[in-house]
Backbone as CSV, one residue per row, in Angstrom:
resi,resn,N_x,N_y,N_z,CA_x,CA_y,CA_z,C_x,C_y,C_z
1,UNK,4.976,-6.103,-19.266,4.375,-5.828,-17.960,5.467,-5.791,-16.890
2,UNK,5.150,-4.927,-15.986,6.473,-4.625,-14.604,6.455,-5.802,-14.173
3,UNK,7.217,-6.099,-13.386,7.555,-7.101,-12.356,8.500,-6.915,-11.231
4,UNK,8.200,-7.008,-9.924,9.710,-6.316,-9.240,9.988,-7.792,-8.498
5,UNK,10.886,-7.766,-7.763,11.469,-8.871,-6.848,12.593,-8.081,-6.008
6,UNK,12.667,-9.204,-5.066,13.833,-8.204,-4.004,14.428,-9.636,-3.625
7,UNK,16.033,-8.943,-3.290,16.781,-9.760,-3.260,18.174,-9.148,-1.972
8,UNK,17.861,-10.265,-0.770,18.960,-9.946,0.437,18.259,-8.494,0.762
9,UNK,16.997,-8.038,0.961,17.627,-6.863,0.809,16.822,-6.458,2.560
10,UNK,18.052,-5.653,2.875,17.966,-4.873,4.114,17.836,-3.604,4.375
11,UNK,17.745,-2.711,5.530,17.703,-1.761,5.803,18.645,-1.337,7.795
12,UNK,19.151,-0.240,7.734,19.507,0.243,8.839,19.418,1.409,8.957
13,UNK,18.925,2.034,10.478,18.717,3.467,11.468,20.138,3.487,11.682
14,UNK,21.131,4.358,11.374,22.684,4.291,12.267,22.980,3.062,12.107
15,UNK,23.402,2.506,13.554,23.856,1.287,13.741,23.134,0.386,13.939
16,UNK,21.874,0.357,13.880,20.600,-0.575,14.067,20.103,-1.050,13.015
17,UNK,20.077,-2.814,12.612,19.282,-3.229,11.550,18.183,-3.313,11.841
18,UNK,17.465,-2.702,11.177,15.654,-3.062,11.636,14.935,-3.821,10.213
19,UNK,16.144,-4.042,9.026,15.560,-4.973,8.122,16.697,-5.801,7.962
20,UNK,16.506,-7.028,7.642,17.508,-7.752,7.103,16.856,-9.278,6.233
21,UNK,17.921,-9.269,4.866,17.120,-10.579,3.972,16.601,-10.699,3.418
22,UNK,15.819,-9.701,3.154,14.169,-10.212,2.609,14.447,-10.411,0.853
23,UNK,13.994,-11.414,0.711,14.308,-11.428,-0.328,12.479,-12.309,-0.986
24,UNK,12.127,-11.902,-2.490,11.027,-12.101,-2.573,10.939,-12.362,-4.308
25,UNK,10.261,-13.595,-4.796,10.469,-13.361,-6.190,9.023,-13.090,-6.967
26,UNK,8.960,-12.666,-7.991,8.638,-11.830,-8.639,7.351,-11.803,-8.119
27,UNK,6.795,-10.331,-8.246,5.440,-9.729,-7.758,4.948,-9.106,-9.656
28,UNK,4.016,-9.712,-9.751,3.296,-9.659,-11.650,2.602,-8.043,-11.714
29,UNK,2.616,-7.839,-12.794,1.548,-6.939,-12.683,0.138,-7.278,-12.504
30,UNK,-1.138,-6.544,-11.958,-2.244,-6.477,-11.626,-2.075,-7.470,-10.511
31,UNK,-0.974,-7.361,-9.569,-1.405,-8.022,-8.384,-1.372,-7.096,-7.189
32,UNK,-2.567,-7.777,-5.897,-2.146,-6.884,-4.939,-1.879,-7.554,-3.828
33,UNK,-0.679,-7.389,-2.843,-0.153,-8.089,-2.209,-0.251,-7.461,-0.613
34,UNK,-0.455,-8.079,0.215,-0.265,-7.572,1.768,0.807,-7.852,2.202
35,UNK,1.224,-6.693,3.507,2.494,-6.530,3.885,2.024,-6.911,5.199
36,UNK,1.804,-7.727,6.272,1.579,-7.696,7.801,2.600,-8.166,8.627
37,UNK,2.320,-8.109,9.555,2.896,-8.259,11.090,2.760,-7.094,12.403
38,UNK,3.334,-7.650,12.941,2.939,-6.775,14.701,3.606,-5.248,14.234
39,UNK,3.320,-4.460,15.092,3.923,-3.036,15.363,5.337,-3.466,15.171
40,UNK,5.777,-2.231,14.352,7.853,-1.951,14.796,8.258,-3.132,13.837
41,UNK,7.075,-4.223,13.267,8.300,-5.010,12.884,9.583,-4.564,11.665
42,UNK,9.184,-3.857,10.822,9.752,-3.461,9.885,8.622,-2.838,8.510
43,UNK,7.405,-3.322,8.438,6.967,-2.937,7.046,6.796,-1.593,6.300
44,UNK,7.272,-0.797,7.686,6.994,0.275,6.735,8.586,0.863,6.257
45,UNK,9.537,0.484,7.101,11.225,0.372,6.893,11.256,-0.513,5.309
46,UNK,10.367,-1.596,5.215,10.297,-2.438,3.819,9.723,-1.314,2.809
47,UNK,8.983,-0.526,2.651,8.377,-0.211,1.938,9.187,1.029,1.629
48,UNK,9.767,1.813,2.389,11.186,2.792,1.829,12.016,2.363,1.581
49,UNK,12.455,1.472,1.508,13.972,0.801,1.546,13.160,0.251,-0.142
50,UNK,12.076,-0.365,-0.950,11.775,-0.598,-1.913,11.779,0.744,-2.704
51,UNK,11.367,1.623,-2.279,10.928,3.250,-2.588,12.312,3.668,-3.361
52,UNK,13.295,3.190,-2.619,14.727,4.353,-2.912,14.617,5.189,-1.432
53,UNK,13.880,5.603,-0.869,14.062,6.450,-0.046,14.793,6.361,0.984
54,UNK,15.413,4.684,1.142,16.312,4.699,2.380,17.021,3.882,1.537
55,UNK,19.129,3.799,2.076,19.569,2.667,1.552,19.719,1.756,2.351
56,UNK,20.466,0.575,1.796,20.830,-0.802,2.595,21.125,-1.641,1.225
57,UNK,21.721,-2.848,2.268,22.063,-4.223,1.296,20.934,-4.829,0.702
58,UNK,21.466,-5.538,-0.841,20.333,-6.127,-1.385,20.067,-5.120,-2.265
59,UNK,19.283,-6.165,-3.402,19.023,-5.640,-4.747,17.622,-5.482,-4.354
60,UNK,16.700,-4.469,-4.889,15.205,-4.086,-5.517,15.092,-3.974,-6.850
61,UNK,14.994,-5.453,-7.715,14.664,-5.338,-9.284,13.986,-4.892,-10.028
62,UNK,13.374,-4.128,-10.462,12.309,-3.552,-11.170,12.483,-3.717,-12.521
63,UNK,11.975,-5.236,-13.623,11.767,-5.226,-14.837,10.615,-4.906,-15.840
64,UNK,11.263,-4.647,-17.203,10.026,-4.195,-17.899,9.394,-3.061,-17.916
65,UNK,10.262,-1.779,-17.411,9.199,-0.028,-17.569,10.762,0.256,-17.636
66,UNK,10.841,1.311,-18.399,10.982,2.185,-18.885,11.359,3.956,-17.937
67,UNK,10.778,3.716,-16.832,10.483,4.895,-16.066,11.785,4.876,-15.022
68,UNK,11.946,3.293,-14.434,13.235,3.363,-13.482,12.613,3.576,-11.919
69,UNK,13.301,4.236,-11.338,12.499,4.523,-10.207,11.332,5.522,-9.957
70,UNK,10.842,5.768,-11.029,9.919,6.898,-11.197,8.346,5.930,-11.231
71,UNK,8.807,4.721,-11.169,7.441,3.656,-11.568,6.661,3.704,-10.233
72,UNK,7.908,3.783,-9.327,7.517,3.547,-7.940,6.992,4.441,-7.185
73,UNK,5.591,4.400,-6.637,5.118,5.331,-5.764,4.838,5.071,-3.959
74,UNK,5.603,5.807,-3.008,5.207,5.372,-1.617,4.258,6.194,-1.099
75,UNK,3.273,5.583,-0.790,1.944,6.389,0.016,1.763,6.332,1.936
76,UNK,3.222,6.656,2.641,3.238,6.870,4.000,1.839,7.111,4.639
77,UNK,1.755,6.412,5.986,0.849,6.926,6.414,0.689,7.857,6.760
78,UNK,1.473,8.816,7.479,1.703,10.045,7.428,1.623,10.999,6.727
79,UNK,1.068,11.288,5.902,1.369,12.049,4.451,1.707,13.902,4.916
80,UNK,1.380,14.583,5.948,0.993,15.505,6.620,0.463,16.455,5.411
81,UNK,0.114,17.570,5.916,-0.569,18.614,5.014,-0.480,19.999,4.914
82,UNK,0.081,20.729,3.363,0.284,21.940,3.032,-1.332,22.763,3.270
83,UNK,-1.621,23.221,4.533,-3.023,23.850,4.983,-3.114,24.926,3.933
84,UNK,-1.975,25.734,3.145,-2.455,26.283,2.142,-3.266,25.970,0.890
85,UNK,-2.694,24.606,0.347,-3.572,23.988,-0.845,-4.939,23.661,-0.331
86,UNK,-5.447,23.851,-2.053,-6.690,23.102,-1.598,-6.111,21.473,-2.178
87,UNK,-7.514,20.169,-2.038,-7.621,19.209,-2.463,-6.850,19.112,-3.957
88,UNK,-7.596,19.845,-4.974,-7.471,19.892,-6.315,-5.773,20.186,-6.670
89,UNK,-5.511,21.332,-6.094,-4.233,22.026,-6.235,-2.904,20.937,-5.741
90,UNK,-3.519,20.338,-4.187,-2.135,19.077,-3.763,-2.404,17.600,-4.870
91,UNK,-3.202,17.912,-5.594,-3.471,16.372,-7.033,-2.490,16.700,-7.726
92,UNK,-3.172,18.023,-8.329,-2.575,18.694,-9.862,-0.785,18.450,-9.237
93,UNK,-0.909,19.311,-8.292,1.494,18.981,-8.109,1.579,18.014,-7.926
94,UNK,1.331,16.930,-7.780,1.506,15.241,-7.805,1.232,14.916,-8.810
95,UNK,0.464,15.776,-9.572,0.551,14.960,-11.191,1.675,15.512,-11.692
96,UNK,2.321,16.858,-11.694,3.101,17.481,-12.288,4.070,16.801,-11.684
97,UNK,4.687,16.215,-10.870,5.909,16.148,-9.779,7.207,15.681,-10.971
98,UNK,7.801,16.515,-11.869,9.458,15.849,-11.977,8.818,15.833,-13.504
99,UNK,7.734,17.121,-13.946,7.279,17.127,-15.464,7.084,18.533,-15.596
100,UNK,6.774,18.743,-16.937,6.312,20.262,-17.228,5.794,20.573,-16.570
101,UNK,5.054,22.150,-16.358,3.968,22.567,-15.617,2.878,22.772,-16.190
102,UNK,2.992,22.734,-17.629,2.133,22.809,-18.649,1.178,21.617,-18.441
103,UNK,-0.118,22.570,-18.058,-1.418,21.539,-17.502,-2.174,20.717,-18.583
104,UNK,-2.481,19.930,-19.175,-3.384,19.654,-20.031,-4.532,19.000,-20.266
105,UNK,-5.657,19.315,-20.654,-6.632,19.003,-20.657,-7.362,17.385,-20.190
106,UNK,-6.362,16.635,-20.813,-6.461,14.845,-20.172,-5.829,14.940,-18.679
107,UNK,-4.787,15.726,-18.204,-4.410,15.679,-16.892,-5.816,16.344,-15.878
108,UNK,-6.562,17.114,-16.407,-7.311,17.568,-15.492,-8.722,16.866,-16.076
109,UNK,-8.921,15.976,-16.766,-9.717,15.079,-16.712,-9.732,14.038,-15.997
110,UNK,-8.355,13.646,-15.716,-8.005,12.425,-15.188,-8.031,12.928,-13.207
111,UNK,-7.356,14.070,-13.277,-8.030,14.473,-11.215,-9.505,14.265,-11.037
112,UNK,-10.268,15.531,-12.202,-11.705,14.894,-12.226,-11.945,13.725,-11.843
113,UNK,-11.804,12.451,-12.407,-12.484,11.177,-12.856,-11.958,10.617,-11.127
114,UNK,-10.630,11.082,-10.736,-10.174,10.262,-9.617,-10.666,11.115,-8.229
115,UNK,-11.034,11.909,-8.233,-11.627,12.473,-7.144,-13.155,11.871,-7.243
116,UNK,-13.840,12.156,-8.089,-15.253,11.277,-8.169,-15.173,9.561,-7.994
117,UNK,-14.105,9.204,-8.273,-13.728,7.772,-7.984,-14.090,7.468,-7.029
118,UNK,-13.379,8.676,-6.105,-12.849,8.074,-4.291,-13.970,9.181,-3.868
119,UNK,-15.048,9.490,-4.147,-15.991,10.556,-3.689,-15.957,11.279,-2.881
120,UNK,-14.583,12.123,-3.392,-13.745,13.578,-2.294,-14.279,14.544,-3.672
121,UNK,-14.734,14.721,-4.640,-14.745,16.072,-5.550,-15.742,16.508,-5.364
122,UNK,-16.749,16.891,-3.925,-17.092,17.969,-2.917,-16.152,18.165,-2.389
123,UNK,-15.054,17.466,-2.008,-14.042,18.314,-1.373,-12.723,19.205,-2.234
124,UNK,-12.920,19.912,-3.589,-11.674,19.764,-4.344,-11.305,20.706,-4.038
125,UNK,-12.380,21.939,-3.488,-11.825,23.387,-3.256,-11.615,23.867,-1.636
126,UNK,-11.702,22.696,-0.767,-11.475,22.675,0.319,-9.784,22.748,0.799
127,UNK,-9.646,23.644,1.849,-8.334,23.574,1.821,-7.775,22.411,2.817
128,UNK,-6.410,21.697,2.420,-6.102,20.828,3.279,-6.257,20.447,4.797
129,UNK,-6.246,21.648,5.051,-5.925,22.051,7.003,-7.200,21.744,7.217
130,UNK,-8.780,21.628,6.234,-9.644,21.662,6.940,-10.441,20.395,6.965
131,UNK,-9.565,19.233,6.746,-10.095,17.880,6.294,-9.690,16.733,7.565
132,UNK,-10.447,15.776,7.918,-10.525,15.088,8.446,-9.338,14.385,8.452
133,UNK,-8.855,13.256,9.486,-7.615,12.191,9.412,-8.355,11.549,7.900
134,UNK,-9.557,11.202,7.678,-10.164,10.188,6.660,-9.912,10.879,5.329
135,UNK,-10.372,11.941,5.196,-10.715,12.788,4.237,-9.021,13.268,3.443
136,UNK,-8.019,13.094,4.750,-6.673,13.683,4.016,-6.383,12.211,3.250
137,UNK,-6.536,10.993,4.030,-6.090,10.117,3.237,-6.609,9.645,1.915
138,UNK,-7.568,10.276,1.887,-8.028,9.735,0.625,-7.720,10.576,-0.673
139,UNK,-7.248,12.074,-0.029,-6.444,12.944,-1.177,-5.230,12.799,-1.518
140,UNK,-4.993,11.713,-0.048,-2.982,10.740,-0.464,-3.291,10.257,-1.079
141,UNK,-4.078,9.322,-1.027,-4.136,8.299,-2.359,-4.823,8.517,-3.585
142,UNK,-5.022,9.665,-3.804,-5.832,10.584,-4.914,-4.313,11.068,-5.514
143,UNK,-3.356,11.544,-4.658,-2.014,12.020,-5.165,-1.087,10.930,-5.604
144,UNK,-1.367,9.811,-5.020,-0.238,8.462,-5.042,-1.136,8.158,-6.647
145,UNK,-2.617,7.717,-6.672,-2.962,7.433,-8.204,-2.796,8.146,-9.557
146,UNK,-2.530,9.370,-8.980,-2.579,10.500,-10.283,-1.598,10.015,-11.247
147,UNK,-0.590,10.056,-10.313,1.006,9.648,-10.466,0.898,8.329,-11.821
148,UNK,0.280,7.798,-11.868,-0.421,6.265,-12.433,1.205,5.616,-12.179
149,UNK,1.538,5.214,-11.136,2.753,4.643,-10.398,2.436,3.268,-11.400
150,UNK,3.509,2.651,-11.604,3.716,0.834,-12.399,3.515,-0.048,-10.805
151,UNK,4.049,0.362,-9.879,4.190,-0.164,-8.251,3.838,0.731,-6.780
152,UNK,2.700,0.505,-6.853,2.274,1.337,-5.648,2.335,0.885,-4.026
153,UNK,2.958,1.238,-3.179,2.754,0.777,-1.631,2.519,1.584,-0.502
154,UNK,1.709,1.121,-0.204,0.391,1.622,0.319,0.479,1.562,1.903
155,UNK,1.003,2.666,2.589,1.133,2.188,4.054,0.190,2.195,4.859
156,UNK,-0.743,1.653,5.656,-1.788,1.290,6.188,-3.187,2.539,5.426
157,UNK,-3.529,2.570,4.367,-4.046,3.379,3.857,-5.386,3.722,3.808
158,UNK,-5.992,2.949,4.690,-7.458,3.142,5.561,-7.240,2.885,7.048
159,UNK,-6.159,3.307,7.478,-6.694,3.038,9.072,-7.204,4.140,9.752
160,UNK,-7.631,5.750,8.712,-8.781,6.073,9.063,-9.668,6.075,8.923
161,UNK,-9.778,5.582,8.225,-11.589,5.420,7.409,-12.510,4.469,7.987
162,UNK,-13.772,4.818,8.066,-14.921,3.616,8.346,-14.945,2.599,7.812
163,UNK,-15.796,1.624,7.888,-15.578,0.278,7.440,-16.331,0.405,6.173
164,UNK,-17.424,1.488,5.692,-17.595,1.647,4.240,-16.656,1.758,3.369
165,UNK,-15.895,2.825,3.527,-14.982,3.560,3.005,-13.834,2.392,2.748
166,UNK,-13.410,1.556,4.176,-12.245,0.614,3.776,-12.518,0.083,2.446
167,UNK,-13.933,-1.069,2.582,-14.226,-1.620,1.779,-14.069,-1.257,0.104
168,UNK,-14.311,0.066,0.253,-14.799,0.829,-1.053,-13.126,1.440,-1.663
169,UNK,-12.135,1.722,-0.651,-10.998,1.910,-1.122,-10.239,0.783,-1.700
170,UNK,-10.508,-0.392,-0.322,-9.490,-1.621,-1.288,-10.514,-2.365,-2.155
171,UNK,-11.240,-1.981,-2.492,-11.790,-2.856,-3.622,-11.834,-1.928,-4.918
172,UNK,-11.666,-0.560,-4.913,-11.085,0.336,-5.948,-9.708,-0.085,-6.350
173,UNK,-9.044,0.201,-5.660,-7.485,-0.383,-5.742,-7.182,-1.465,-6.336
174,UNK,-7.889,-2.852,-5.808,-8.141,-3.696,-6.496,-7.957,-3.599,-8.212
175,UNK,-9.353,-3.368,-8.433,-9.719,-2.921,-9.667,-8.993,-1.937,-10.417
176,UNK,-8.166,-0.958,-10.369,-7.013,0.041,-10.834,-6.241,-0.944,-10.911
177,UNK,-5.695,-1.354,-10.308,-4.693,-2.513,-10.248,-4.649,-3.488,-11.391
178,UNK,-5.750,-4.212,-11.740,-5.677,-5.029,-12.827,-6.426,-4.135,-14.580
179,UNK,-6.852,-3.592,-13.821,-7.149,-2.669,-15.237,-5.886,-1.886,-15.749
180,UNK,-4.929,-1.390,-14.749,-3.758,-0.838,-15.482,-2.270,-1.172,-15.024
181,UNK,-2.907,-2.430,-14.801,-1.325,-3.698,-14.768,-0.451,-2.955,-13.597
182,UNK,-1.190,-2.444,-12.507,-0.030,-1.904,-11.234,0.238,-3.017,-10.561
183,UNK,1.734,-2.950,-9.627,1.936,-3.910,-8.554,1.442,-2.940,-7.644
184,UNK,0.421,-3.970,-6.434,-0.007,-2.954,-5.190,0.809,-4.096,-4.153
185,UNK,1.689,-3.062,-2.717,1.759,-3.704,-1.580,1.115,-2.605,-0.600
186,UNK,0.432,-3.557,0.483,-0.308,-2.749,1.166,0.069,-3.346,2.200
187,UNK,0.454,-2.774,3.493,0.726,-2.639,4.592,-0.298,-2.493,5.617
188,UNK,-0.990,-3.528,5.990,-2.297,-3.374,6.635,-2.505,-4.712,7.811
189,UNK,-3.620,-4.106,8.726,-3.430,-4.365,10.132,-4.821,-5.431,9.854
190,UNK,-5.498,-5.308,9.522,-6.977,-5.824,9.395,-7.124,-7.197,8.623
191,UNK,-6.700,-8.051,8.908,-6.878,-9.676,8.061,-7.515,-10.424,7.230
192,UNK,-8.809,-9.729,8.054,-10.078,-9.947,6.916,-9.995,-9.889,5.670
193,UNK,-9.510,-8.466,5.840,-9.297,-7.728,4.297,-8.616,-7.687,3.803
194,UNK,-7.144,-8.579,4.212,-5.871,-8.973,2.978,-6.618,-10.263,2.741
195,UNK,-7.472,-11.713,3.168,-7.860,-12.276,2.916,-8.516,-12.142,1.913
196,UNK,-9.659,-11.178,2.183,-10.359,-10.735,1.135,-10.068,-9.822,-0.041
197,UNK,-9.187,-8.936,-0.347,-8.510,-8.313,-1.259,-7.145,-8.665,-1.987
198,UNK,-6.672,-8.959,-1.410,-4.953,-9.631,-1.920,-5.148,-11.343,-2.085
199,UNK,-4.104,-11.253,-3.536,-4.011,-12.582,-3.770,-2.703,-12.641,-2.833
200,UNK,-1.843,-12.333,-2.606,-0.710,-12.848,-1.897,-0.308,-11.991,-0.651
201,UNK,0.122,-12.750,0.338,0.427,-11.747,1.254,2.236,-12.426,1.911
202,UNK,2.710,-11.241,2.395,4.013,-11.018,3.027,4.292,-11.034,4.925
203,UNK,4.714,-11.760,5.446,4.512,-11.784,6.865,6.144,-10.994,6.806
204,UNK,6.009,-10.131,7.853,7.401,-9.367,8.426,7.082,-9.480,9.700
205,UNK,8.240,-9.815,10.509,8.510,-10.268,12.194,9.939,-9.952,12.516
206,UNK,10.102,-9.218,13.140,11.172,-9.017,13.884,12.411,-8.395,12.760
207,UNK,12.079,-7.726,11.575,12.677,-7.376,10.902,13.274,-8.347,9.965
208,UNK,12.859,-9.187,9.706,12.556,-10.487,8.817,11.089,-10.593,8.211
209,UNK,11.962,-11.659,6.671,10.253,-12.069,6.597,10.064,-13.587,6.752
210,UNK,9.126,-13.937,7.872,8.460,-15.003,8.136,7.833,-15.746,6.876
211,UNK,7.081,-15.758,6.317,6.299,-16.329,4.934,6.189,-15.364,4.392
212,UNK,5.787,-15.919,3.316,5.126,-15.553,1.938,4.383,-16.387,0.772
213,UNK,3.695,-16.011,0.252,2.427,-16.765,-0.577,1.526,-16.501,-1.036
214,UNK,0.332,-17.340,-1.248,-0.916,-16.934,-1.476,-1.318,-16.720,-0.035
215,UNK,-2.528,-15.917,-0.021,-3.019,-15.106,1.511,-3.325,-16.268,1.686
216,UNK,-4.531,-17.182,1.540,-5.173,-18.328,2.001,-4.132,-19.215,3.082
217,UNK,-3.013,-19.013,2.008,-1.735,-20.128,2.843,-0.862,-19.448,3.945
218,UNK,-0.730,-18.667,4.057,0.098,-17.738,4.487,-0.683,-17.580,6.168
219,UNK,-2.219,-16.725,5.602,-2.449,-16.781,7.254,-3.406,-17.972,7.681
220,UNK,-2.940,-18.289,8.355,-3.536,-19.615,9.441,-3.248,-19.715,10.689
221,UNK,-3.951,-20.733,11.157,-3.829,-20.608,12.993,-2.195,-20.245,13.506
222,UNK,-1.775,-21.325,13.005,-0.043,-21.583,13.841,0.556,-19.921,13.417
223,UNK,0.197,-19.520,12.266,0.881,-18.127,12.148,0.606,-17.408,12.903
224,UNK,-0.839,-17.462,13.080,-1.442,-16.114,14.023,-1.002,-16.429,15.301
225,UNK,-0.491,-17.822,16.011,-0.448,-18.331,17.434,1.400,-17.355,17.153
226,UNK,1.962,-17.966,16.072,3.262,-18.200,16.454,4.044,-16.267,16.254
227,UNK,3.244,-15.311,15.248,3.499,-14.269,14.691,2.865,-13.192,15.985
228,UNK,1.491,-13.387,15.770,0.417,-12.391,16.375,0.166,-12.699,18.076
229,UNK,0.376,-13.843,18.137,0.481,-14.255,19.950,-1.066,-14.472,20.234
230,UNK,-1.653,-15.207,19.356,-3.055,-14.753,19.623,-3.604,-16.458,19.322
231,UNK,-4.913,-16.782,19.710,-5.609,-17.928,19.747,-6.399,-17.373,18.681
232,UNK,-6.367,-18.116,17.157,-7.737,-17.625,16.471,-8.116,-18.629,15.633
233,UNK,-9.005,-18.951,14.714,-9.371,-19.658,13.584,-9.456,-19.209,12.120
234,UNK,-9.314,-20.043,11.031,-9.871,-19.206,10.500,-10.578,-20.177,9.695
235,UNK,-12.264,-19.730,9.474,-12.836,-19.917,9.317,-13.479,-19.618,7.840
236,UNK,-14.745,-20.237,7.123,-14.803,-19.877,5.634,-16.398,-20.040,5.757
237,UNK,-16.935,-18.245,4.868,-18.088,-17.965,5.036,-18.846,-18.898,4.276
238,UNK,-20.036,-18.374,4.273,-21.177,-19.120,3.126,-20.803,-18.684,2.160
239,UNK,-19.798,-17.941,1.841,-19.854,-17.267,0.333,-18.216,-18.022,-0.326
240,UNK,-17.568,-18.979,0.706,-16.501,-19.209,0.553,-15.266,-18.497,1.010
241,UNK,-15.665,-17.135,1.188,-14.284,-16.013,1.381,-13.789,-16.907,3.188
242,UNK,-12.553,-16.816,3.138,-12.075,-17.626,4.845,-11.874,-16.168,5.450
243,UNK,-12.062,-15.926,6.658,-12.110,-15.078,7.293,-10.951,-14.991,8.458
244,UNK,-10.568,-14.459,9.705,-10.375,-14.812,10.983,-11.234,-14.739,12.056
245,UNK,-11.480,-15.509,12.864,-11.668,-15.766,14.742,-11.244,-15.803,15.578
246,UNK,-10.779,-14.712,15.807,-9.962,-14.532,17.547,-10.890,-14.840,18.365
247,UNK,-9.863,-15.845,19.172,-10.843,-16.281,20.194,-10.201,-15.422,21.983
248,UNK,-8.625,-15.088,21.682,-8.329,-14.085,22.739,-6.630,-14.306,22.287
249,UNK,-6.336,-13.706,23.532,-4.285,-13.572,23.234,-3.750,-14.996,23.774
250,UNK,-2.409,-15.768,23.301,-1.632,-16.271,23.897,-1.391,-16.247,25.196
């Protein structure tokens, strides 16, 4: 099973560090982990700089596959869009990406199964240009799963979607995740729902990382006072899940 860890590891714009240190030990397979903190702090600079896509100091370990950096998939929030493709067509080249072109029958079973997953296959023959902020992201992450990545990171990957849809994405993810032994980091603004979805979460501040842990431990009052600038609680439903309570800002 994969396992990655990071070690010292930084990032720089030119002459500007906007990462430095981070160092993190091992992330298992079938886990999914949150990436938070304020705007600008760095997580999404963390999540290329893990990618390959940017360099800097510090090791990114990746044991146990076979694939190398090919395990690794980054799902930007940004993804923008070829208005020529349709849905189906921007899957299929993300499945093909850095393989034959020779299509085969389990590859186009497997877009099938993942478009009905994420209930976009009414949208497969739609062309890109004509899809919603919601609707494109969910054909990113229709392109990021095809891939069947060993380590997927996930940059805020519902912050268009409704609160159905959130629910219904990270609790898919979830479930992909331990059914086919992926590491997930997700980069997300919403607390509730690294509480509720991730066993472990990652605090980044100021281009550092502040903690790390299990979510339960990780976010609590003094973090949210001392990280987020904010007065909150956190509190634990009837069902057990702990939640947050902002009560206002610092």
């Amino acid at each position: 099973m994969v396992a990655l860890a990071l070690q010292g590891v930084g990032a720089s714009y030119g002459k500007t560090s906007v990462l430095a240190d981070v160092t993190l030990a091992e992330l298992r397979s079938g886990t999914v982990t949150a990436v938070i903190g304020p705007n600008a702090a760095g997580k999404s600079t963390l999540f290329r700089r893990i990618a390959g896509l940017i360099k800097g100091p510090g090791l990114v370990e990746l044991s146990d596959t076979a694939r190398g950096p090919q395990a690794i998939c980054y799902m930007p929030q940004d993804t923008g869009a070829n208005a020529v493709l349709t849905v189906y067509e921007s899957v299929l080249l993300s499945a093909k990406q850095g393989s034959s072109w020779r299509v085969s029958d389990a590859e186009l079973a497997q877009i099938d199964g993942l478009l009905k997953a994420l209930r976009i296959d009414n949208l497969a023959f739609r062309g890109l240009g004509e899809l919603s902020g919601g609707q494109r992201q969910l054909v990113s992450l229709a392109q990021a799963l095809v891939r069947r990545p060993e380590v997927l990171l996930m940059d805020e990957p519902t912050s268009a979607l409704d609160l159905h849809r959130q629910i219904e994405v990270l609790g898919l993810v979830g479930d992909l995740a331990k059914r086919d032994g992926m590491i997930v980091m997700i980069a997300i603004h919403e607390l509730n729902h690294a509480l509720r979805y991730c066993e472990n979460t990652i605090v980044i501040a100021h281009g550092k990382m502040a903690a790390s842990g299990a979510t339960a431990s990780v976010i609590t009052t003094e973090m949210l006072r001392n990280i987020y600038r904010i007065d909150a609680r956190v509190e634990t439903c009837s069902r057990g899940t702990p939640f947050v309570v902002v009560d206002g800002p610092v």
